[in-house]
Each structure stands twice: as C-alpha cells, then as structure tokens.
N, C-alpha and C positions, 0 to 999 in steps of 0.2 A: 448569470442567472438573475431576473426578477422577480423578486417574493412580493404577494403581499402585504400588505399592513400588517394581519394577521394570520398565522397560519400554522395547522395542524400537524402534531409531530407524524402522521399519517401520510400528510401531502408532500413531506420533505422528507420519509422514508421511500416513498413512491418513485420520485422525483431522484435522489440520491441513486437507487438501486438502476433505475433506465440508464441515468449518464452510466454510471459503471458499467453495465451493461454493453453498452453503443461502444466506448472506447474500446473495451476487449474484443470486440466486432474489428473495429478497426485494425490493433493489432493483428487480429487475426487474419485479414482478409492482403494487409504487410506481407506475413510471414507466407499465405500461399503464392501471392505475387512476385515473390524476392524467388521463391522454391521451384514454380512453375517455369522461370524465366530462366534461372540459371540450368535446372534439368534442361531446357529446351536449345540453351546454347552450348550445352557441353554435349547432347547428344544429336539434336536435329531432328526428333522427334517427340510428338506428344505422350508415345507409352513410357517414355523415357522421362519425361519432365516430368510425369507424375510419380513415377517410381523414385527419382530424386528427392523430391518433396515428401511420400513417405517413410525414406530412409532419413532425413534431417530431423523430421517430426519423432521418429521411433530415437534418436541419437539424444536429444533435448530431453526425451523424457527418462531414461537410462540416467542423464548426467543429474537432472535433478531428485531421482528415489531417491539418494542418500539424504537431501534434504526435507523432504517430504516425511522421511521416517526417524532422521536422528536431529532436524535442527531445530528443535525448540530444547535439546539437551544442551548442544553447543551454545545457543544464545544464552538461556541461563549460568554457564558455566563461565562464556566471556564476562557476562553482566555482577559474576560475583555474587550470582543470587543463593539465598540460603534458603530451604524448606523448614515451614515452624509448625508447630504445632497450636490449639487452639490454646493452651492451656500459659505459652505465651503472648498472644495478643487478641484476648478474647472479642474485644467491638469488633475487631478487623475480622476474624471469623463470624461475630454475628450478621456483620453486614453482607460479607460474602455467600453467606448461606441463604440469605432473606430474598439477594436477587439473583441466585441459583434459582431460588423457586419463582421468583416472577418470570425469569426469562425461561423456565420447566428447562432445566439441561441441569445436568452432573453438578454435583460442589468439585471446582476444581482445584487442584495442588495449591496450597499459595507458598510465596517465597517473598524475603524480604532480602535488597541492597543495600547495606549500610551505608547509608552517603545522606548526607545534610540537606543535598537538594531534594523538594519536591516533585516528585514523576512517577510514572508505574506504566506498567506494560503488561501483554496477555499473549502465550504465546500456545501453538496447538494444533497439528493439521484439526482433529475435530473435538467438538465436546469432548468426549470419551478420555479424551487424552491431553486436555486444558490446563494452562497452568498461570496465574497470576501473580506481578513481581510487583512491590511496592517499597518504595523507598524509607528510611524510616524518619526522614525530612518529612514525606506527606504524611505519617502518620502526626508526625510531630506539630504540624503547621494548620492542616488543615480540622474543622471541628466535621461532626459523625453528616453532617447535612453536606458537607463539601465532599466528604469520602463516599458516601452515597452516590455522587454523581460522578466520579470516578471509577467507581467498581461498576456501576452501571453503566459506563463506556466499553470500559474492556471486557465486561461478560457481554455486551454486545456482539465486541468483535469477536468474540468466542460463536456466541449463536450463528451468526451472520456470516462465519465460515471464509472468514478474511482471511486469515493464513492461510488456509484452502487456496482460497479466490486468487490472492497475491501470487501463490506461487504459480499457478494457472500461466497467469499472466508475465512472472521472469521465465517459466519453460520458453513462449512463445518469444518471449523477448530476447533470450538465451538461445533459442533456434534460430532467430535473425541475426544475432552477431557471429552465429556459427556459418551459416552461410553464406556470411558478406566475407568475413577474413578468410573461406575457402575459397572462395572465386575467386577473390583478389588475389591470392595467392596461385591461386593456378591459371588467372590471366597473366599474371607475373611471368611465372616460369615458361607460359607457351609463348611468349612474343603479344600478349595483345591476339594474337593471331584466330583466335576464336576455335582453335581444337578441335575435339570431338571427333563427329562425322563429316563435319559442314560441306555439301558438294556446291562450288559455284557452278554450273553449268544447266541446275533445274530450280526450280521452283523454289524448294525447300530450302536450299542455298542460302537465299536472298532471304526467305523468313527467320533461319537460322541465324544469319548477323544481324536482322534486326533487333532479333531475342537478347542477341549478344550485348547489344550497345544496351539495352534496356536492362539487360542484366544489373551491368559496368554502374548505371546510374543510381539503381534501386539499389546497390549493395555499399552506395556512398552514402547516401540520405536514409535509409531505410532502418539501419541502428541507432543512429540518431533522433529520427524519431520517434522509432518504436520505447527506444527509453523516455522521452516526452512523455510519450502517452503513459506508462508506465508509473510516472508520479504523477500525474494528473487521474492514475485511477487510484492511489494512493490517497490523495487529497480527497476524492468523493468518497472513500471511507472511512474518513476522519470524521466530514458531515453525515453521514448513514451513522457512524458509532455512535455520534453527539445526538443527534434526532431517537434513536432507538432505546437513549440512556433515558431521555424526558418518558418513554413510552414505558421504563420499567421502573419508574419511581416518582412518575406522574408530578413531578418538581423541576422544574428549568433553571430555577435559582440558586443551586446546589454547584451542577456543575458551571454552571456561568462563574462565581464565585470561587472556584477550584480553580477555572481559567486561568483566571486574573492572576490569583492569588502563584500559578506555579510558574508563570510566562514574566511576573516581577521579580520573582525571586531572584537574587545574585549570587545565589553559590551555585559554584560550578556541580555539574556529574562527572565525578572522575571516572567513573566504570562507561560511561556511552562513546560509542565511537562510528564511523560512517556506516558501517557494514551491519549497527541496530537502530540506529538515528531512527529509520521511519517506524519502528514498535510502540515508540511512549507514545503517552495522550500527547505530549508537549514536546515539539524537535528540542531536547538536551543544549545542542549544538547552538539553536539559534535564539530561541525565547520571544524575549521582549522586542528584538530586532526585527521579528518578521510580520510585519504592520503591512506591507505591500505583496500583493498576490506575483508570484514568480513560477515561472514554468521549469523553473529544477528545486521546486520546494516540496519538501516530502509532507508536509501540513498546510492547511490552507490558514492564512494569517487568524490570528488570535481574534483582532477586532471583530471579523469577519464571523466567527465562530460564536462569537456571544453574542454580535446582533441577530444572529440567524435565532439564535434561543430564546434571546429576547422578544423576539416578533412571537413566537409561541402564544406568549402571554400578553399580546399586545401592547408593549413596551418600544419607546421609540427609540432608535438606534443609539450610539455614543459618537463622541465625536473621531470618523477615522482617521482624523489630522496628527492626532497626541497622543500618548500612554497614559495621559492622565485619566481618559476616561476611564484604566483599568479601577487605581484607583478607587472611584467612586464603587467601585462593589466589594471592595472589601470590609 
C-alpha cells in the first residue's frame, strides 16, 4: 500500500475496511471452491457438490458457537486476567469510560494481568459483551496521553466487531482445513481412485475426475493459504484499530508513543501464548523484532504502524532501517 504524504484517519479507515473486506472474499470464494469440487468428486454431480458444501459450511459453524459464546471467558481465564473495579484504578476507568462515549458503545468489563510487560487486549463477540485486559506494566509505563491511545485501539476493536469479524473468518478457514483433511483422507482410503458415483463410460465420468484431481490440488494449497489470508486480515485490523483509535481521540501522538514505548520494552509476557498472540495491540511473542512485514505475522511491523500515524499529521516517516527511530518518541 501507497499512502500519501498526508492522510486522513478517514482515508485509512476506508482503505483498511475494503482490504479486509476483499480478503474475506477471497477466503470465501477458497472455501466454496475447495467445497464445490470435492462434493463434485465424491458424488459426480452438481446437486451433490452443493449439498456437500452446505453440510461443511453448517459443520464449521456448529464447531465454532462454542467459541463465539464462551471464548472471550476462556481467553481471559488463560490470560490470568483479573476483573477490577473503579475504585481500584480510577484514570484507567476514567479513560475507558470517556472513549466508551466517543466510540457511543457500552463501558466494557475491564480486567487487568499482572505482569511487568506493557500490552492489553480487547476481547467480545460484540459491544454488549466487551471486555478490556490491561497489563499493569502499561499502566505503570505508559503516562494518561499513551493510555488514551491504547484504550482507543482496543475499544476500536470492540466497535469495529473484530472478534466478530476474525471469527467469521477462522469459521471459513476452519471449514477449509476441515475439508482438505476429509478428502485426503477419504482419497486415501479409496485408492486415489476417485469413489463416489464416477461412471467412465459418459460424459460426466470425465468431468467427475477432473473435479477429482482439482479437488486433490485445492485440498493441498488451499489450507495453507486460506491461513495466509487469515493473518493478513489480522494485520489490516491492527491498521483499522490504529486509524480508528486517532478517530476517537483525535491525537496520533499518544498511540504512536505507546507503540514504541511497548514494542521496546524487554520484559517478557509470561501469561501470552500462540493461541492469544494475535489479541494485544503488540505481538507479546515478537515486539521489537518484527521490523519487516511477514506473511505469518499476526501484526503488521511496528515501524510500519507509526509511520502510518505519522503521516496523519504530516510527519515524515522514521528510519525503517533501525529501532532507533523507536526511540526518538519516547
């Protein structure tokens, strides 16, 4: 993507929301192709390929309700998150309640992890039922203009219906590895031989083992991608969180600032682990390390993320050679 010189947290919410968008198209249009083919080589017909495809679709969505309804309980629970009250950390409730009202949605639960590092996370199929973890490293590190643009990340992603969105997106991704390890498995056990109905002798035959070998191929690449895509729609809601966070505290400075400041830090998160890595503002796991854009990164690089912010306010990028530039914002 080419930005700008300068550019409005508007243009980069717009922007942001299409890529995500398109990608989930993509997935999507995977998992009818993966669905369509294999219905079509396990039965040699089309009412049949699409009957297959709405039973994979109906299977994906069954395996993910329990996530949809219980896992922001479990995430908090792994995370060691604790529920406080206001009357414990009053700025951290004033600020969370200030951009409850800018972004007009609920004051959500808040919970704090004991742990030195600075980070926080937001977890919640919707408003309604939101909940915000904050470490008490960022309370302790960061001053009330840095926290601001952190709370205004993750009530972003509160608004903005990323939990929602994401799990959308592992259903789909989750119906494709469900269909790739059923095929393979039941090409397995039939010989390759392509099963089903398949009549060599007419027409259908021959389009039948075409399906077949197209099946075979989309059920090797087709996981694999579909997970690609999957953290690449991750990473565009990392930039939609950071663009929508300037949008509700009308300051780029804040979180650019918090950037730095939690992507240098060197104490570990002991409570984060792969299966919440992509929840914080800041991969736990990786930090300061993830300077170069990578297609199995659950965020899009730091540098990356504060010159996007920077350009906001028509400030010209840092250097993304070094860490030093971080540095200079603190």
């Amino acid at each position: 993507m080419t930005l700008s010189p300068t550019q409005t947290f508007y243009q980069q919410i717009a922007h942001n929301r299409r890529e995500s968008l398109l990608l989930i198209l993509v997935v999507a249009l995977l998992f009818a192709a993966l669905g369509f083919s294999i219905g079509y080589a396990t039965t040699g017909t089309s009412s049949g390929a699409i009957a297959a495809l709405v039973i994979a679709m109906i299977l994906a969505g069954l395996l993910s309700a329990g996530s949809y309804f219980a896992g922001d309980s479990l995430v908090l629970a792994s995370s060691s998150a604790k529920e406080i009250t206001e009357q414990q950390a009053p700025q951290l409730f004033d600020v969370v309640r200030e951009l409850s009202i800018a972004a007009d949605i609920p004051m959500p639960r808040v919970f704090i992890v004991d742990d030195a590092s600075p980070n926080a996370f937001a977890t919640g199929r919707d408003p309604q039922h939101a909940s915000v973890a904050i470490t008490t490293g960022l309370l302790q590190k960061l001053d009330r203009e840095e926290l601001q643009g952190v709370i205004g990340h993750e009530m972003s992603h509160v608004r903005n219906l990323d939990i929602r969105f994401m799990l959308l997106v592992g259903v789909l991704v989750g119906g494709i590895a469900l269909l790739a390890d059923f095929f393979l498995r039941f090409s397995f056990f039939t010989g390759l031989s392509g099963g089903g109905r398949r009549r060599d002798n007419d027409s259908s035959g021959g389009l039948q083992a075409i399906f077949f070998v197209v099946a075979i191929v989309l059920s090797i690449i087709a996981p694999i991608a579909a997970a690609l895509v999957q953290l690449a729609v991750s990473r565009q809601r990392e930039y939609l969180a950071d663009a929508s966070s300037v949008e509700l505290t009308r300051n780029p400075y804040g979180l650019e600032r918090a950037l730095a400041k939690i992507a240098a830090d060197t104490e570990p998160l002991k409570e984060a682990n792969r299966a919440t890595q992509h929840l914080y503002i800041v991969n736990p796991l990786k930090k300061l390390d993830d300077h170069s854009s990578s297609l199995f990164s659950t965020h899009p690089p730091i540098l990356d993320r504060i010159n996007r912010l920077r350009q906001l306010s028509g400030e010209g990028p840092l250097d993304p050679g070094s860490s030093q530039g971080l540095a200079q914002l603190d």
